[in-house]
C-alpha positions in Angstrom: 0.0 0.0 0.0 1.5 3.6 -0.9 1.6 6.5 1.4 -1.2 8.2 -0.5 -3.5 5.2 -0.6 -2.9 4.5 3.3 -3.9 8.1 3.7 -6.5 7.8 1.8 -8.0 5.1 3.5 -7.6 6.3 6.9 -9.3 9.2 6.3 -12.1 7.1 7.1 -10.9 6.5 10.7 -13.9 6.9 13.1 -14.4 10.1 15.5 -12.2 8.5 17.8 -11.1 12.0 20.0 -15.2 12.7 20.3 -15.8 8.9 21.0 -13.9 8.6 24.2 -14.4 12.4 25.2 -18.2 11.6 25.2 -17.4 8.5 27.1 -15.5 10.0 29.4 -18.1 13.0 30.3 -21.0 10.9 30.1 -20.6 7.4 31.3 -22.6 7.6 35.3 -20.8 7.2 38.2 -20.1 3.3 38.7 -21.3 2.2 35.3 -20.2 -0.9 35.4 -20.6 -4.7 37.5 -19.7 -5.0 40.9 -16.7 -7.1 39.8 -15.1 -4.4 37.7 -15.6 -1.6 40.9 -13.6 -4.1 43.0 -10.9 -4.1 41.0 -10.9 -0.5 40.9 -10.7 -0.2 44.0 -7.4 -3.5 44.5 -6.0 -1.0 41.4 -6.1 2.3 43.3 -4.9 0.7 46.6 -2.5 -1.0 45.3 -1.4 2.1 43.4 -1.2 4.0 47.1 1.1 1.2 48.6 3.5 1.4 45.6 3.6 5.1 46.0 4.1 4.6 49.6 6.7 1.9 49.1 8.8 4.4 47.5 8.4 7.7 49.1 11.7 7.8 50.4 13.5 6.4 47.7 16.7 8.4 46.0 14.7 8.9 42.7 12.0 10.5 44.3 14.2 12.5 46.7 15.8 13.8 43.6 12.7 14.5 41.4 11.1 16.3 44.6 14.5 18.3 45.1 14.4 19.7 41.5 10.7 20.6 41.9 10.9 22.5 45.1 13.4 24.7 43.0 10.3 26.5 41.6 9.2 27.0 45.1 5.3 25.1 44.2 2.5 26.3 45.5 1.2 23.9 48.5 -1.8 22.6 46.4 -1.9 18.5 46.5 0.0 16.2 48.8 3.2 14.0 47.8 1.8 10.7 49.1 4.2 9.5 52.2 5.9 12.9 52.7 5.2 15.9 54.5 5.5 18.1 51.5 3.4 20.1 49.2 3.2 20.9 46.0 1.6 22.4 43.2 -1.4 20.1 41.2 1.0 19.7 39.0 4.0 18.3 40.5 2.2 16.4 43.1 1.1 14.4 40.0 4.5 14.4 38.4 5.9 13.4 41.9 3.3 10.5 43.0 3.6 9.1 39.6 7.3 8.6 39.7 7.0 7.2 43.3 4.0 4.5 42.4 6.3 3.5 39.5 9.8 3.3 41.0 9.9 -0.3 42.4 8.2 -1.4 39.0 5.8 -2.9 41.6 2.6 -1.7 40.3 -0.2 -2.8 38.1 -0.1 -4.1 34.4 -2.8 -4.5 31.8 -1.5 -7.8 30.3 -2.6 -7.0 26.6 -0.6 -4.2 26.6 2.2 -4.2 29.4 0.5 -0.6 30.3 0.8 0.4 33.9 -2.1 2.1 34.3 -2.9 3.6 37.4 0.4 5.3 37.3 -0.4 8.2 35.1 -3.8 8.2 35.8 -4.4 7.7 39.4 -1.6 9.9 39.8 -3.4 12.7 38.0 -6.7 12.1 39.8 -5.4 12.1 43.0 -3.7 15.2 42.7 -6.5 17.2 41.7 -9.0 16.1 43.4 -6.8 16.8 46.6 -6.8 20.1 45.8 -10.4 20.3 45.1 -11.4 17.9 48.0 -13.2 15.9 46.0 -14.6 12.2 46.8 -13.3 8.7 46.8 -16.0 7.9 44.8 -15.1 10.4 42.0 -11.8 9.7 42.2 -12.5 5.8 41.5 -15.2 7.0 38.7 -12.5 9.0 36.9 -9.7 6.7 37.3 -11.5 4.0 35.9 -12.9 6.0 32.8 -9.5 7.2 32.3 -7.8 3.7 32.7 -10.2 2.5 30.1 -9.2 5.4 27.6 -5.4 4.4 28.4 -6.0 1.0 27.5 -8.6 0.9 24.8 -5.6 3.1 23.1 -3.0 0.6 23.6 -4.8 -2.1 22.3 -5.6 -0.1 18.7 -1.9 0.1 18.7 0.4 -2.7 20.1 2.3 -4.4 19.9 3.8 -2.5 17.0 3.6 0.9 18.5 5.6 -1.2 21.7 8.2 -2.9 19.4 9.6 0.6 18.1 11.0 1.2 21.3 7.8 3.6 23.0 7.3 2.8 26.4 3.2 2.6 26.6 2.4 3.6 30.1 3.9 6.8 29.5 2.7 7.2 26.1 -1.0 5.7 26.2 -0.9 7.5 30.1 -1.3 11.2 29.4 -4.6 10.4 27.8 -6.5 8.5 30.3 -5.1 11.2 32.8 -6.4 14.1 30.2 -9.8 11.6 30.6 -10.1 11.2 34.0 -9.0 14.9 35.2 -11.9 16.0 32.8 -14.2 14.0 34.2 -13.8 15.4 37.7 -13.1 18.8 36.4 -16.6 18.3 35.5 -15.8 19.7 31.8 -18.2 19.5 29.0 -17.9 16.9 25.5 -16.4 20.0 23.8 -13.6 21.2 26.5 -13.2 16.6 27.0 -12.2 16.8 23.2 -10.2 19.3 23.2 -8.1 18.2 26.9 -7.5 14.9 24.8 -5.9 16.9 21.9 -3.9 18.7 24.1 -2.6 15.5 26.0 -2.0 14.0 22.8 1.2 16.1 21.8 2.4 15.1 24.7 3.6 11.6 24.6 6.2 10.4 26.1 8.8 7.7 27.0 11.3 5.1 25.4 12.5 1.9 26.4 16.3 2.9 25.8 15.3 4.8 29.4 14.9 1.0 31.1 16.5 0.6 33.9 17.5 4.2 35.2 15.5 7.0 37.2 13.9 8.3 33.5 11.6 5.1 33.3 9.3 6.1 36.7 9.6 9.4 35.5 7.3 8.5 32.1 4.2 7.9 34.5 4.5 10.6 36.2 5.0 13.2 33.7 2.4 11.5 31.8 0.0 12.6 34.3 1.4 16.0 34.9 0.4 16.4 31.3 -3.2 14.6 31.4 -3.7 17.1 34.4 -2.3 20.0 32.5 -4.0 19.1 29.3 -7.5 19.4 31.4 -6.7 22.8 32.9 -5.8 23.9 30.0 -8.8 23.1 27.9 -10.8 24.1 31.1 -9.9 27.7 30.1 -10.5 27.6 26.6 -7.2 26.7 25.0 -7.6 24.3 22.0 -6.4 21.5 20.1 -7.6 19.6 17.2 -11.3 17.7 17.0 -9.1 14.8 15.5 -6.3 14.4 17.2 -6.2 10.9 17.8 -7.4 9.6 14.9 -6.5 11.8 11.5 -3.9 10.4 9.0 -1.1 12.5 10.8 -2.9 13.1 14.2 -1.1 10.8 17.3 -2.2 7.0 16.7 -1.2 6.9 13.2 2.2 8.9 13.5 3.4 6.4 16.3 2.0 3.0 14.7 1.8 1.5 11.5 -1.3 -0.6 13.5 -4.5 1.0 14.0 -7.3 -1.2 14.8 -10.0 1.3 15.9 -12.4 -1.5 16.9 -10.5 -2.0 20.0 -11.1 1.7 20.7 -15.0 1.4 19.8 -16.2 -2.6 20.1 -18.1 -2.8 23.4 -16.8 0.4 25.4 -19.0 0.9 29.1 -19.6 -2.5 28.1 -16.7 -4.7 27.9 -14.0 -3.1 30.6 -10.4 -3.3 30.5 -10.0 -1.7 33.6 -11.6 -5.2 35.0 -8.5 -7.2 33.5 -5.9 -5.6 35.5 -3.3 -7.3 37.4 -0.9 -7.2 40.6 2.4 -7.7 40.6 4.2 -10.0 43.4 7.7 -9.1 42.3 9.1 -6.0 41.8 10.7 -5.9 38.7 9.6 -6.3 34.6 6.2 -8.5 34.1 8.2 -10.8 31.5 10.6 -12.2 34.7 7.7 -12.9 36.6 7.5 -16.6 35.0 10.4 -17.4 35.5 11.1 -16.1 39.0 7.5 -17.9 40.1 9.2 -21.0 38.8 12.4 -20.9 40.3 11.0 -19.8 43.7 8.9 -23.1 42.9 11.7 -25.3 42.6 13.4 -24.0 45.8 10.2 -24.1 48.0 9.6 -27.8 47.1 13.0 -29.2 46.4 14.9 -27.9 49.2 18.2 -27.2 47.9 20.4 -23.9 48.6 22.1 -21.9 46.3 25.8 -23.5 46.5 24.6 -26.9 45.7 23.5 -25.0 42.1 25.3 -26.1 38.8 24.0 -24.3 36.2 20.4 -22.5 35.5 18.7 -23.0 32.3 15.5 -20.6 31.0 13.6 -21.0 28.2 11.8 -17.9 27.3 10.2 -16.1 24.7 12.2 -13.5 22.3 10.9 -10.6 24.4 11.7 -11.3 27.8 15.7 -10.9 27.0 15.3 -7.8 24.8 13.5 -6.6 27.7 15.2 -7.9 30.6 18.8 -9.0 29.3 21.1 -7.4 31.3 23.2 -9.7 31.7 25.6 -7.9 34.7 23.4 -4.9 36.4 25.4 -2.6 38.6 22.5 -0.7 40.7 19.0 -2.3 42.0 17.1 -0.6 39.0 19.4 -2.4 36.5 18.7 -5.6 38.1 14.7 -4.8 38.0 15.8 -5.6 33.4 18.0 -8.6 34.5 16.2 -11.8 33.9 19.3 -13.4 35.1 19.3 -11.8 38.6 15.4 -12.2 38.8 15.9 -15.9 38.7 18.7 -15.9 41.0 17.4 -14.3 43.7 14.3 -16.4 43.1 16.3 -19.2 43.7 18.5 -18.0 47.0 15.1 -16.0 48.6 12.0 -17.6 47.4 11.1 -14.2 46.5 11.6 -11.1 44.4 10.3 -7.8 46.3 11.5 -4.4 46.7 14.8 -5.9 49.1 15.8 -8.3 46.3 16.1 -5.8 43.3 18.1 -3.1 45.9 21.9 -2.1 45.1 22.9 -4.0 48.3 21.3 -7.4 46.9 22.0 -6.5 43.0 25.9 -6.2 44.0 25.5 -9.3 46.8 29.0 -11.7 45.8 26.3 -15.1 46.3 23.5 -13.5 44.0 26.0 -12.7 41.5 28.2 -16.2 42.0 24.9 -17.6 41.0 23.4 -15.3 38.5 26.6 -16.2 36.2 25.4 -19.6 36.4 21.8 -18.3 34.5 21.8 -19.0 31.0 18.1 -17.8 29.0 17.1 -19.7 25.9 15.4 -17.0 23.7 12.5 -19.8 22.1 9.8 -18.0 19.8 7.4 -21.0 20.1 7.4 -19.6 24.2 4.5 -17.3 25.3 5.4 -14.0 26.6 3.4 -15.4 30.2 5.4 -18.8 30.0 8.5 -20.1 31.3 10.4 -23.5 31.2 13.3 -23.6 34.2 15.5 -26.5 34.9 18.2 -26.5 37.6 20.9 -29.0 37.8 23.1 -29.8 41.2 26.7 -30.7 41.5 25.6 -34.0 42.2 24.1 -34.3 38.7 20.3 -34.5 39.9 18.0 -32.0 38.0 14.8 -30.5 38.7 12.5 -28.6 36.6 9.3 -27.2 36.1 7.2 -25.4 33.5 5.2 -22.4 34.5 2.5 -21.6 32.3 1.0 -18.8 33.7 3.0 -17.0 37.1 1.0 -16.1 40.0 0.0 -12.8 39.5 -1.5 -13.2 35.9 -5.5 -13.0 34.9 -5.5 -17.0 35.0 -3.5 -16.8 38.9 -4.3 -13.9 40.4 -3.4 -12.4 43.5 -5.8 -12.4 45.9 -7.1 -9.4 48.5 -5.4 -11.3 51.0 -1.9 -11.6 49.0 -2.5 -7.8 47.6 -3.0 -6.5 51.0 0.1 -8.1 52.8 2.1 -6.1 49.6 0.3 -3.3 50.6 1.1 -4.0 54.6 5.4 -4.7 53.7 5.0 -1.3 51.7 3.4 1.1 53.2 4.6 0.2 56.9 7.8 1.1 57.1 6.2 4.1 56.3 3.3 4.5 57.7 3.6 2.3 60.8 1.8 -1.2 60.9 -1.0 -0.1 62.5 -1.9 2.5 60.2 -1.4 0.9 57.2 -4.0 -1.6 58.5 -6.3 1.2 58.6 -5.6 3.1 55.3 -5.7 -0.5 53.4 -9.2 -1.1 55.0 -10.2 2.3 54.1 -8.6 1.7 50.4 -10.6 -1.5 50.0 -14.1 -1.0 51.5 -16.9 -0.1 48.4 -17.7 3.0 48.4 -21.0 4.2 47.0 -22.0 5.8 43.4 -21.9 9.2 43.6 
């Protein structure tokens, strides 16, 4: 197909910016099953004890350094800090923070995070505006659903040039979600989606380093700032999203609108979120679940280990082949040092992806021992793992889907002791009791 023809044709694109704008103005407050407003609420709690988890941590301190340079405005709260900032950079701020441990939620068709940007934005706001839980939960869940309607039109090939979705996919259910409790008009909704979409933003090159957690986060700085701005008149293009050079086609060669338009306040893909139970790149997850497997039931320790053999598919070592990570965010993009410590710990949280662990002389002793099979006949959610002892026995197992996926996920139980080992060390355990029963208790339509 030539360029001309391919424009040709997709000047026929529906009205996608005016599709989701109305959507987002007009679907009523808990417009969907009981089953999909109980996941909103395990998304946005779990999104609180991520942010909580790394309140303290050097990326934040260094992101809320730089934006107390522009001496902020004490608007919106920087969740597990005593500071306050502007809308703006509270949003920037939290979104960073919820991201930072890559411990947060992932909408499996897409590998979106999406509360990041979005609760991150609606939290911030409606802070400053005292607005409800129940609003907040309304709006995040509209806006997740613009987030990831989006991503699905365009992955995976939008994903395989090197974009990193959450951020780029984020600014618009943000933009969504702030409009919604901004209480802005289909007109001023179009317009804050136009504005959000110049505003993309995020690569993979930036794995691994302080730049990834900070694609959430300014994703919903700009969602929040795209809504603001169209709250005051300022305008963008009615076709934003969909025209021949507007932002889905620019970005992706794949544009299946039907996943933008097929079922939507019907069919929810804020209901198919998941939790993660180690902190570190979804692909790992596998692969750790199946070495922490072998360990729990077979009994061995780490100096009776030969040599570790993974079989994964293509895209778990582009995105998580470092082979010899330096720092604890490196290691969070080492499939090698994921399975090692899954093997020596039984477990891959926050403590296992730090610097101290990362640069630990066993973990690395055995993580040089980790060889990964890249096998295209693999799922992405699969992982075959054998381990074979200097006495020549060796185990293995297959793990079809890790706990933590749509087919074995977590429960409120599991979710809530990740939210307790987060959030109280900050908190106190005591109170994070209380603010995770607050979190999880329904709360009623508006």
């Amino acid at each position: 197909m030539t360029l001309n023809t391919q424009v040709q044709a997709d000047h026929h694109a529906p009205p996608i910016t005016r599709i989701l704008a109305e959507f987002a103005v007009n679907h009523p407050s808990r417009g969907w099953g009981a089953a999909v407003d109980h996941e909103a609420h395990r998304t946005f709690a779990n999104w609180v004890g991520c942010a909580l988890g790394a309140a303290r941590h050097e990326t934040v301190e260094s992101a809320l350094s730089a934006v107390m340079l522009l001496d902020p405005s004490p608007q919106s709260c920087v969740i597990g800090r005593s500071e306050r900032v502007d809308m703006a950079s509270a949003a920037l701020i939290n979104g960073i923070s919820s991201h930072t441990f890559d411990f947060d939620d992932t909408h499996l068709k897409t590998i979106i995070h999406p509360a990041g940007p979005v609760a991150s934005a609606t939290y911030a706001l409606a802070d400053f505006y005292k607005l409800s839980r129940r609003q907040v939960l309304d709006a995040m869940t509209l806006g997740i659903e613009v987030s990831c309607r989006v991503g699905n039109c365009i992955y995976p090939d939008h994903y395989d040039r090197g974009w990193h979705i959450t951020g780029s996919t984020g600014m618009l259910g943000a933009a969504a979600a702030c409009a919604r409790l901004l209480g802005l008009n289909v007109d001023q909704t179009q317009m804050a989606l136009g504005i959000a979409a110049s505003q993309p933003v995020g690569v993979r090159e930036q794995f691994g380093t302080m730049t990834k957690p900070f694609h959430p986060g300014a994703a919903a700085k700009a969602g929040l700032m795209s809504a603001l701005l169209a709250s005051r008149g300022f305008t963008a293009s009615q076709r934003a999203l969909e025209a021949p050079r507007g932002l889905i086609q620019t970005y992706s060669d794949k544009s299946d609108w039907r996943e933008i338009t097929e079922g939507l306040g019907e069919r929810w893909e804020a209901g198919l979120n998941t939790y993660k139970p180690f902190a570190c790149g979804i692909v790992a997850h596998p692969s750790i679940d199946g070495c922490a497997q072998l360990r729990r039931d077979r009994g061995f320790v780490g100096s009776e280990i030969e040599r570790v053999t993974l079989r994964v598919h293509p895209l778990v070592l582009e995105l998580m082949g470092k082979k010899t990570p330096r720092i604890g965010l490196e290691g969070k993009f080492s499939v090698f040092h994921a399975a090692a410590v899954g093997l020596l710990f039984g477990k891959a949280g926050i403590r296992e992806f730090s610097d101290e662990i990362v640069q630990n002389p066993e973990v690395i002793a055995l993580r040089d021992r980790v060889a990964a099979i890249s096998d295209p006949s693999m799922r992405e959610e699969s992982a075959d793992v054998t381990v074979e002892l200097k006495s020549g026995v060796s185990h293995h197992v297959f793990v079809r889907h890790a706990v933590g996926s749509l087919e074995v996920p977590m429960s409120d139980d599991q979710l809530r002791q990740k939210f307790i080992d987060q959030a109280g060390p900050v908190l106190g355990l005591e109170a994070a009791e209380r603010e995770w029963e607050g979190l999880i208790t329904p709360c009623a339509a508006a």
